[in-house]
C-alpha positions in Angstrom: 10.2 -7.1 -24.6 13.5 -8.0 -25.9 13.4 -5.2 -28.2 14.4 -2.4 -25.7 17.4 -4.9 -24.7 19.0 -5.6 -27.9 21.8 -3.4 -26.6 25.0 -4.9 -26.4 26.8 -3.9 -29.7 24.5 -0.5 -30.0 25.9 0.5 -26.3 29.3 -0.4 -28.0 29.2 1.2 -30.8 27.4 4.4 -29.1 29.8 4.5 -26.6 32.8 5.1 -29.2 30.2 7.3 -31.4 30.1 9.5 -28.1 34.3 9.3 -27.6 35.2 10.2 -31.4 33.0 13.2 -30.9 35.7 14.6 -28.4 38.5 14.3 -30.9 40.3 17.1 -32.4 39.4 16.8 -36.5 43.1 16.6 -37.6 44.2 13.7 -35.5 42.7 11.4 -38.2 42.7 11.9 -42.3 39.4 10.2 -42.3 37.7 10.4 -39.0 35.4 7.9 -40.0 34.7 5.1 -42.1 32.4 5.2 -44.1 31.0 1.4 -44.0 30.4 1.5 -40.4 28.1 3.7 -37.5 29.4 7.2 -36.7 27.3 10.1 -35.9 27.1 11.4 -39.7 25.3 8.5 -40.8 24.0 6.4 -37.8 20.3 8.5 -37.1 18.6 7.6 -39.9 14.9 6.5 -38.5 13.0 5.3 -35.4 14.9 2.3 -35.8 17.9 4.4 -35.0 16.4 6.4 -32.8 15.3 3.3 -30.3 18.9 2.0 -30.8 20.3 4.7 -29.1 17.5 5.1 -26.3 18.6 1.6 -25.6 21.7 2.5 -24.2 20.1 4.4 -20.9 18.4 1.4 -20.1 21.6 -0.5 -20.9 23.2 1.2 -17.3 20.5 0.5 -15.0 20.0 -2.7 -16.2 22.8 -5.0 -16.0 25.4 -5.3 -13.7 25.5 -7.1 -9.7 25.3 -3.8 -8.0 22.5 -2.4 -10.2 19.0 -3.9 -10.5 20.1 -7.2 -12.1 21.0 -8.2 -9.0 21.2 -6.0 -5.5 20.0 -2.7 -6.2 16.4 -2.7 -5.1 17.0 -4.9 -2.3 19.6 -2.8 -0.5 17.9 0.3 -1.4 14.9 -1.4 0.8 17.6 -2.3 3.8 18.8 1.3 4.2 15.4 1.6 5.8 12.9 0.4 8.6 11.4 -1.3 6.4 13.7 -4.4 4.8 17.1 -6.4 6.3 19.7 -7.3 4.5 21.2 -10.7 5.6 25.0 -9.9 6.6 27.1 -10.8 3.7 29.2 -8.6 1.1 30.6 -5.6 3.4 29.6 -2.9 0.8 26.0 -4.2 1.1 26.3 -4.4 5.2 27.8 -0.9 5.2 25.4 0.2 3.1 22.8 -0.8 5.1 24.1 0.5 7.9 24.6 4.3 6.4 27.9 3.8 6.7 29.5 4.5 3.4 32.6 6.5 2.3 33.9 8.1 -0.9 35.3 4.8 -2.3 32.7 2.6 -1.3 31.8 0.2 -4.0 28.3 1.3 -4.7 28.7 5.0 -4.4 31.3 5.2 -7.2 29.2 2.5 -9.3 26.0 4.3 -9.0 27.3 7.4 -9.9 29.1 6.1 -13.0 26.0 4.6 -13.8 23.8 7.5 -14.1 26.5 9.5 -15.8 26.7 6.8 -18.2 22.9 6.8 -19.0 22.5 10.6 -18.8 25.3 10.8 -21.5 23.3 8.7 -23.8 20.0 10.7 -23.4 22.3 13.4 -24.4 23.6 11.7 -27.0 19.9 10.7 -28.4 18.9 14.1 -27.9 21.6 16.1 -29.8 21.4 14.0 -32.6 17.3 12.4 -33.2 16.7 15.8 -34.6 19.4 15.3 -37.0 18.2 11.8 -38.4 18.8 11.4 -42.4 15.2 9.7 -43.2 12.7 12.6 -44.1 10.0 10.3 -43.3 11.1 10.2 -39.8 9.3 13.9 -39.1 9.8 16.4 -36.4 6.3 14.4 -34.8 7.1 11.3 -35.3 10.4 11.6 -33.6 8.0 13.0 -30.5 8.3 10.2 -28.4 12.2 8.9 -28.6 12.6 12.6 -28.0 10.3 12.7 -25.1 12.1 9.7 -23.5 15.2 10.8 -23.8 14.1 14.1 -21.7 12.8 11.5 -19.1 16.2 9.4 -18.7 18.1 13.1 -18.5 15.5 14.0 -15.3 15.2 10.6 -14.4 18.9 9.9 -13.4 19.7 13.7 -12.5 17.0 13.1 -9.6 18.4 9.7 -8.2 21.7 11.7 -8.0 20.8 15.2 -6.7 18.7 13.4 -3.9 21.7 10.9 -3.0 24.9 13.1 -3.9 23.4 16.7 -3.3 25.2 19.3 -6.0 26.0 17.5 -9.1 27.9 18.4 -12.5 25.1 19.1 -15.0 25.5 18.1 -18.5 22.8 19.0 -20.8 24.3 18.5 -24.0 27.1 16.7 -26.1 30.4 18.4 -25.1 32.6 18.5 -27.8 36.4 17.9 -25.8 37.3 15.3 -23.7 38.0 17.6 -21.1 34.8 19.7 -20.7 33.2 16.2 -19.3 35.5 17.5 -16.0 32.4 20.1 -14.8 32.3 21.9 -11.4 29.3 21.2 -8.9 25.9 22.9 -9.7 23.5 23.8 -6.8 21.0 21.1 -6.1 18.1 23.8 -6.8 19.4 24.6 -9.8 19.7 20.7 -10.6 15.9 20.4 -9.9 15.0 23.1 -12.1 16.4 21.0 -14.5 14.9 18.0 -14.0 11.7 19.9 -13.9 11.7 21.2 -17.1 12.9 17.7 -18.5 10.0 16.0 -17.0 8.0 18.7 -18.5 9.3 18.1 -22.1 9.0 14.4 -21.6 5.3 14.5 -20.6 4.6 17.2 -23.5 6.7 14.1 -26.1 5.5 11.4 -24.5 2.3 9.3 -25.7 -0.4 8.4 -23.4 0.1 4.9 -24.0 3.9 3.7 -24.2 5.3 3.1 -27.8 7.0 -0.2 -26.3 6.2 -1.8 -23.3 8.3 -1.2 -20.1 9.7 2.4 -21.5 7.5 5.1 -19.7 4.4 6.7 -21.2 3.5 10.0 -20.3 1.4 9.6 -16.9 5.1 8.2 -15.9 6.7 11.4 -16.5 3.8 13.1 -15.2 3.9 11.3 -11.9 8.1 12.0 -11.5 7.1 15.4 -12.2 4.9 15.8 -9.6 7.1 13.9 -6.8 9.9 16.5 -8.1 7.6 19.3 -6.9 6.8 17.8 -3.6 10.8 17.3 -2.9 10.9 20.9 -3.5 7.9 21.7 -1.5 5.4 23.4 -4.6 2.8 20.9 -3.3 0.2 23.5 -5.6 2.4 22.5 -9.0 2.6 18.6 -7.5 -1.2 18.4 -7.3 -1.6 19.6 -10.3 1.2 17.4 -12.3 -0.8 14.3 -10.5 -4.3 15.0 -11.8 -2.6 15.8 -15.1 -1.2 12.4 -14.9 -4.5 10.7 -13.5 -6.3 12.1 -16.5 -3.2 10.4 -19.0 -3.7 6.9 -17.3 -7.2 7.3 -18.2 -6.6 8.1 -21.9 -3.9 5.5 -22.1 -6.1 2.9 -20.5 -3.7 2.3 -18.0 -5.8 1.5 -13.9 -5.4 -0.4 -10.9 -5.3 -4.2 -11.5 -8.1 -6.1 -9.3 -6.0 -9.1 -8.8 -2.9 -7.4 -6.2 -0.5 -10.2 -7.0 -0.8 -9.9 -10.7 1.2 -6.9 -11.1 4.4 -8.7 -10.9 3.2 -12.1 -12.3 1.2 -10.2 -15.3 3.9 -8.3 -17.8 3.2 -5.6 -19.1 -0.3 -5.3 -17.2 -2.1 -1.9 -17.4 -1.2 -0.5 -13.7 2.8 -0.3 -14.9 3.9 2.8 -16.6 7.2 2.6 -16.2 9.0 -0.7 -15.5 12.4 -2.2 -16.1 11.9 -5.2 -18.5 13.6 -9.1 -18.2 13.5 -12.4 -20.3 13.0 -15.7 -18.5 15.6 -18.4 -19.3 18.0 -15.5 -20.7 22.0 -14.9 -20.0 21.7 -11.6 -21.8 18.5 -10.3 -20.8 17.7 -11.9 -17.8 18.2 -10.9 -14.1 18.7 -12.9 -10.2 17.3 -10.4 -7.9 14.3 -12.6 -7.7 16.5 -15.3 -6.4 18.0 -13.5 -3.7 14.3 -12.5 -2.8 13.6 -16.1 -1.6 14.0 -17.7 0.9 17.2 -19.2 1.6 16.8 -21.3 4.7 14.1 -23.7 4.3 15.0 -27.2 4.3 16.7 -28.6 0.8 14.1 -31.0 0.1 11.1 -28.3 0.1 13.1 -25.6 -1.6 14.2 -27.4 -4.5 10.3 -28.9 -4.5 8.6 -25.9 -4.4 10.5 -23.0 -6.0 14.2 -23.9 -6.7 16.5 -22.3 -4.8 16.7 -19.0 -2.6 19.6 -16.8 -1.5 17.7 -14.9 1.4 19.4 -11.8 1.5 16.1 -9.6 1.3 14.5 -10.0 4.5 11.4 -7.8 5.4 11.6 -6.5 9.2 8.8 -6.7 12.2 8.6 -2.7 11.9 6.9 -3.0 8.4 4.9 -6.0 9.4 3.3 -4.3 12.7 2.7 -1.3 9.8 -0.1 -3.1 8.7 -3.6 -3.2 9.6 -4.8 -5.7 11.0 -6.7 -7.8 8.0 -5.2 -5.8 5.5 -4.4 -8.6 2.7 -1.3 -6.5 1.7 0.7 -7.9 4.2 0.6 -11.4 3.1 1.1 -10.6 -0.2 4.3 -8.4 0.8 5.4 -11.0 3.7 5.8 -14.3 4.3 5.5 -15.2 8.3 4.9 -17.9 10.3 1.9 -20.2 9.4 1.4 -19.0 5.8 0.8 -20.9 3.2 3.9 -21.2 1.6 3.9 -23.8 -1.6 2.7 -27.3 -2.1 4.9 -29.8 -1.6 4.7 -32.1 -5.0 8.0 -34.6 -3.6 7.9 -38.3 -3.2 9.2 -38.6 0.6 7.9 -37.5 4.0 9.8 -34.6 5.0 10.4 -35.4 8.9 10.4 -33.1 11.7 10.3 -29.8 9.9 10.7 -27.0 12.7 8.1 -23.8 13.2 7.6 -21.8 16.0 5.5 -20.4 18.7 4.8 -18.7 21.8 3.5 -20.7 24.8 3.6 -19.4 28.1 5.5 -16.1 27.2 8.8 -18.1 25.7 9.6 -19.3 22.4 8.6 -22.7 21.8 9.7 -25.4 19.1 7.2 -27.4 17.3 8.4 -30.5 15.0 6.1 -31.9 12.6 6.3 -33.8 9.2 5.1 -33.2 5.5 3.3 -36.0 3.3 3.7 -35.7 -0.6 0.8 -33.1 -1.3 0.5 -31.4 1.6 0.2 -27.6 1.8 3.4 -26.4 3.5 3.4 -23.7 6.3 5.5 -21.1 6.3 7.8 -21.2 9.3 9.8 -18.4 11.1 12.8 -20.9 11.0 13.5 -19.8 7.8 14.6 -16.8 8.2 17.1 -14.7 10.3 14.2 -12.3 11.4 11.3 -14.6 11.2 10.3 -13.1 8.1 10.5 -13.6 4.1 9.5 -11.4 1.2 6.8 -12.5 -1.0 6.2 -9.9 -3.3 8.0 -9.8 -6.3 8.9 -13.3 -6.1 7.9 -16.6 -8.3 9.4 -19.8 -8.7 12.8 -20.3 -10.3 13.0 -24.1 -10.7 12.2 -24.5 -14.2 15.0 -21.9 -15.4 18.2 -22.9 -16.8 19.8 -20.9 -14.4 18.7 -19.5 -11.4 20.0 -16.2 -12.5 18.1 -16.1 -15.8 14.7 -14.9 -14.3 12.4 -12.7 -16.4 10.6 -10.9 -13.7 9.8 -7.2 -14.5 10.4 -4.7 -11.5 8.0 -2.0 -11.4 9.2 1.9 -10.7 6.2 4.1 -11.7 2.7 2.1 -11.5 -1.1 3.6 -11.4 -1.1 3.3 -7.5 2.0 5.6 -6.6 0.4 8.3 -9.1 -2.7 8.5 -6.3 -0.6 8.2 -3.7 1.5 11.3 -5.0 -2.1 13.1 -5.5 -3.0 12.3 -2.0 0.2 13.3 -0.6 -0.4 16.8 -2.6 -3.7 17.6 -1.4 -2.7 16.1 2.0 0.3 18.7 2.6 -2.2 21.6 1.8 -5.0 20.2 4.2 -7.4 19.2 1.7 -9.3 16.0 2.6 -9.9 15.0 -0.9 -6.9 13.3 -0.5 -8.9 10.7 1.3 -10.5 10.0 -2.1 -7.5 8.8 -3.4 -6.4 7.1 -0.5 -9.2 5.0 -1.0 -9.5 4.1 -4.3 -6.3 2.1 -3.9 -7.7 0.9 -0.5 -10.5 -0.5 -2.4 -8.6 -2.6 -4.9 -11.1 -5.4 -4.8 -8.3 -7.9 -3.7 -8.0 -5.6 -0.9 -10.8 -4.6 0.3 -9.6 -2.1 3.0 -12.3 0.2 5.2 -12.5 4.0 4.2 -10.5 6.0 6.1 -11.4 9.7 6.8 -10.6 12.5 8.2 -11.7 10.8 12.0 -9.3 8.5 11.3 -5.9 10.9 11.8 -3.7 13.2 10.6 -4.1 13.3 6.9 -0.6 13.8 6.1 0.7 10.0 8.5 -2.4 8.7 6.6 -1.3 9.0 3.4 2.4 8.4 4.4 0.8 5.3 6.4 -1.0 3.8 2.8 2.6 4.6 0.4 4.4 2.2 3.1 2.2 -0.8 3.1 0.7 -0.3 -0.6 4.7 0.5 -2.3 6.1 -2.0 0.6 9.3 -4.0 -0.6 9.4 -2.4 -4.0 12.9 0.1 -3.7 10.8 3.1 -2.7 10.7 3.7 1.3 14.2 5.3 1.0 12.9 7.7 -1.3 10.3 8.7 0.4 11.9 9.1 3.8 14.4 11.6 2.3 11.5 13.3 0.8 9.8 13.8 4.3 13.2 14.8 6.0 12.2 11.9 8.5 15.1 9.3 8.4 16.5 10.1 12.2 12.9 10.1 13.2 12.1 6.9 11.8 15.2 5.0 13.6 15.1 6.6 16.6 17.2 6.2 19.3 18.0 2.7 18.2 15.7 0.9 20.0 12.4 2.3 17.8 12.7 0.1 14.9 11.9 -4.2 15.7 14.2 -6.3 13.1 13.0 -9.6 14.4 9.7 -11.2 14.7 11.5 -12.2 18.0 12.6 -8.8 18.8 10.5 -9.0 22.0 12.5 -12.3 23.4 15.7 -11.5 21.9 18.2 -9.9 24.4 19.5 -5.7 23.9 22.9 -7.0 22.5 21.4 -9.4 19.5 22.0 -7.8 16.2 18.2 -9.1 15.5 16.5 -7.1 17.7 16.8 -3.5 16.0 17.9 -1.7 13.1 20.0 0.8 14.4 22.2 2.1 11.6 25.8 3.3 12.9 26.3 6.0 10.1 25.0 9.1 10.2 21.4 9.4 9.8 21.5 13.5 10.1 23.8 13.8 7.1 22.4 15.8 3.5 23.2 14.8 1.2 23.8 11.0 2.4 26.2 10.3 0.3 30.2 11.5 -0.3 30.9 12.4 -3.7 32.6 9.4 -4.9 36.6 9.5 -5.0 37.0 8.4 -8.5 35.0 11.4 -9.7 37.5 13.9 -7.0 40.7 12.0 -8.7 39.5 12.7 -12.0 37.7 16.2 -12.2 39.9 19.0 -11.1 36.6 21.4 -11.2 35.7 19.6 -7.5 37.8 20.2 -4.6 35.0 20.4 -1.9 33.6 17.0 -0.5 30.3 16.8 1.0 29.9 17.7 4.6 30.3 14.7 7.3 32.8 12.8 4.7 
């Protein structure tokens, strides 16, 4: 894995390749030296050519607000599904929709994908151009076909958060063409059509290394870009185009649920963002803040490490389950799970759960012997509730921050899911099939449904929310549907707590009701840094 994260010095010495390219030739006598990378002489090979790939990963990668640390949880909060435990007032306003054109993570996300679209760029102006004539037109296919995918890729995050974006689909040539006026969103998504579309036409069916995306990946994007745009006829047939390229690439559903995020590299990923174990470079502590953070000292130390607790699954998404649907404990952690052996040397004395007797809360106290199997209890949690997927011990790491776990974006499952949803919005009950073949997963196990069993379009929704459930995705897919007021309600619609139904109206616990505006499209302002700094946008978006 480490080879797509040997980054550092190549994003360094990209990112002055990229700047010396916007210099006027007579500023320098010798623009470049000869004894050191500049774009004459740096493409040489695929060696070269991964270098440079390297740098779009570099952006999403690495930094507290991005996925090393906060990005998939609070992308999870802004929904029904997840909590984010109050702390950091970006994070709290963020989950509360209540963000503003300098708010933290709207300028950081922005620059990120900027960043990592100008490096596709970069690698796509410039593969073409490497020096080795053994590096052919087709072996260069893939880096080629992955840079197209990092174009769309980020292009698609921003159109569906910032609306009409400045498009950049090449290397400018002046400083001062990177200041671009707005372009309309569709025209932004016939972009990233067409990207995908090269990608999946570069791209292998199995991925060159593992964690960068294969073509079923780009495949599967593509076909969730044609459902945002409503061509549910192109999106059905960009998901069977994609079913039949995890079949060539022997990608499929894993048996064993919990062994997509224990297992790297395991065949239901096609796309996933890569970590080392035990790494200060390479490594990540988002699965940290995933555990729990409030179960006594003794135990947590004992049984995985430490937790930080700030990703904290809500009642609406465990009520979305079906009763006896294993998914649910192997998303959530609630009250009388097994939680973790205790392997300590003391009795752990009058360790708090709780229960309901008589239609109150009631407080239970009891003790845990070396060996025994400890119970999850609500106590350790603001809501009742902890997240379980994605998760895994952290004690034996250097640091707790050093964690290797990979986080999955684009996995066999989803692809389905995106079939179903196509046939579903056209009527067809085939999408049932589909449905069901990730209901059937053999460590799930879940009943048929058909088409007795309800609307075919909530049925498929129903399955993405409790099969994707905790992974960054809900948000997505709620923008998709055009259903985020609907989902909140009038404030009261969405249970926070386990508790909700003993808490009292004015308890911050009891719902999730978001104070920004949940109406508002595109969600986000444009950020303030980019309105300082380009004179080609004077117009904010509307509601900011």
């Amino acid at each position: 894995m480490k080879n797509i994260k040997n980054i550092i010095l190549v994003v360094i010495s990209l990112s002055t390749l990229i700047f010396i390219q916007g210099c006027d030739e007579n500023e320098f006598l010798d623009r470049y030296s000869k004894s050191s990378p500049n774009p004459d002489n740096f493409f040489v090979d695929a060696s070269s050519a991964r270098m440079a790939l390297n740098a779009c990963y570099s952006e999403w990668l690495n930094g507290s607000l991005r996925l090393n640390r906060d990005m998939t949880i609070i992308m999870d909060a802004m929904t029904d599904d997840s909590y984010w435990r109050p702390n950091r007032n970006t994070s709290i306003q963020l989950e509360q929709w209540d963000v503003y054109p300098s708010h933290d993570n709207v300028e950081e996300y922005w620059r990120m994908c900027y960043r990592s679209i100008n490096a596709a760029n970069f690698a796509l102006g410039n593969i073409p151009k490497s020096s080795d004539p053994g590096f052919t037109e087709e072996m260069q296919k893939p880096y080629m076909g992955e840079g197209y995918f990092f174009r769309a890729y980020n292009y698609l995050f921003l159109t569906t958060f910032y609306g009409d974006i400045p498009l950049f689909v090449g290397i400018e040539e002046d400083v001062s063409e990177y200041n671009k006026p707005r372009t309309e969103r569709s025209k932004v998504y016939e972009q990233i059509i067409e990207d995908f579309k090269l990608a999946a036409d570069n791209l292998p069916d199995q991925a060159l290394v593992p964690g960068t995306p294969c073509k079923a990946a780009a495949l599967g994007f593509l076909a969730k870009t044609y459902l945002i745009v409503g061509n549910n006829e192109e999106a059905e047939q960009a998901a069977r185009d994609a079913v039949a390229s995890i079949e060539a690439g022997g990608y499929g559903l894993m048996d064993d649920y919990m062994s997509i995020w224990s297992e790297e590299g395991n065949k239901e990923l096609l796309f996933f963002w890569s970590y080392v174990d035990n790494s200060e470079d390479y490594g990540q502590n988002m699965t940290v803040q995933r555990l729990s953070r409030d179960i006594p000292g003794v135990l947590k130390s004992n049984i995985y490490g430490d937790g930080w607790g700030y990703c904290l699954p809500q009642k609406d998404l465990y009520d979305a389950f079906e009763d006896g649907d294993p998914r649910r404990g192997y998303t959530i952690y609630s009250n009388g799970d097994d939680f973790g052996v205790y392997e300590g040397s003391v009795v752990v004395e009058d360790v708090e759960y709780i229960n309901v007797k008589d239609g109150k809360l009631d407080t239970v106290k009891v003790n845990i012997n070396p060996g025994d199997m400890v119970k999850y209890s609500a106590r350790w949690s603001p809501v009742g509730l902890n997240v379980r997927k994605m998760t895994k011990s952290v004690k034996d790491l250097g640091n707790v921050r050093w964690d290797g776990l990979d986080i999955p974006v684009m996995r066999v499952a989803e692809v389905y899911l995106l079939l179903a949803e196509a046939l579903a919005e056209q009527g067809n009950t085939e999408a049932l099939l589909w449905v069901n073949k990730v209901r059937s997963r053999s460590s799930v196990d879940m009943p048929e449904k058909t088409a007795d069993d309800g609307d075919l379009v909530d049925l498929v929704r129903h399955e993405r929310r409790v099969e994707l459930a905790m992974e960054g995705l809900r948000i997505y897919d709620l923008l998709r549907w055009g259903i985020v007021e609907e989902t909140f309600g009038d404030g009261t619609k969405v249970k926070r707590s386990v508790f909700s139904d003993y808490l009292s109206d004015d308890s911050s616990l009891k719902y999730d009701n978001p104070v920004g505006n949940l109406g508002l499209d595109p969600v986000w302002p444009i950020p303030q840094d980019e309105l300082d700094q380009n004179d080609q946008i004077n117009v904010q978006n509307a509601g900011f």
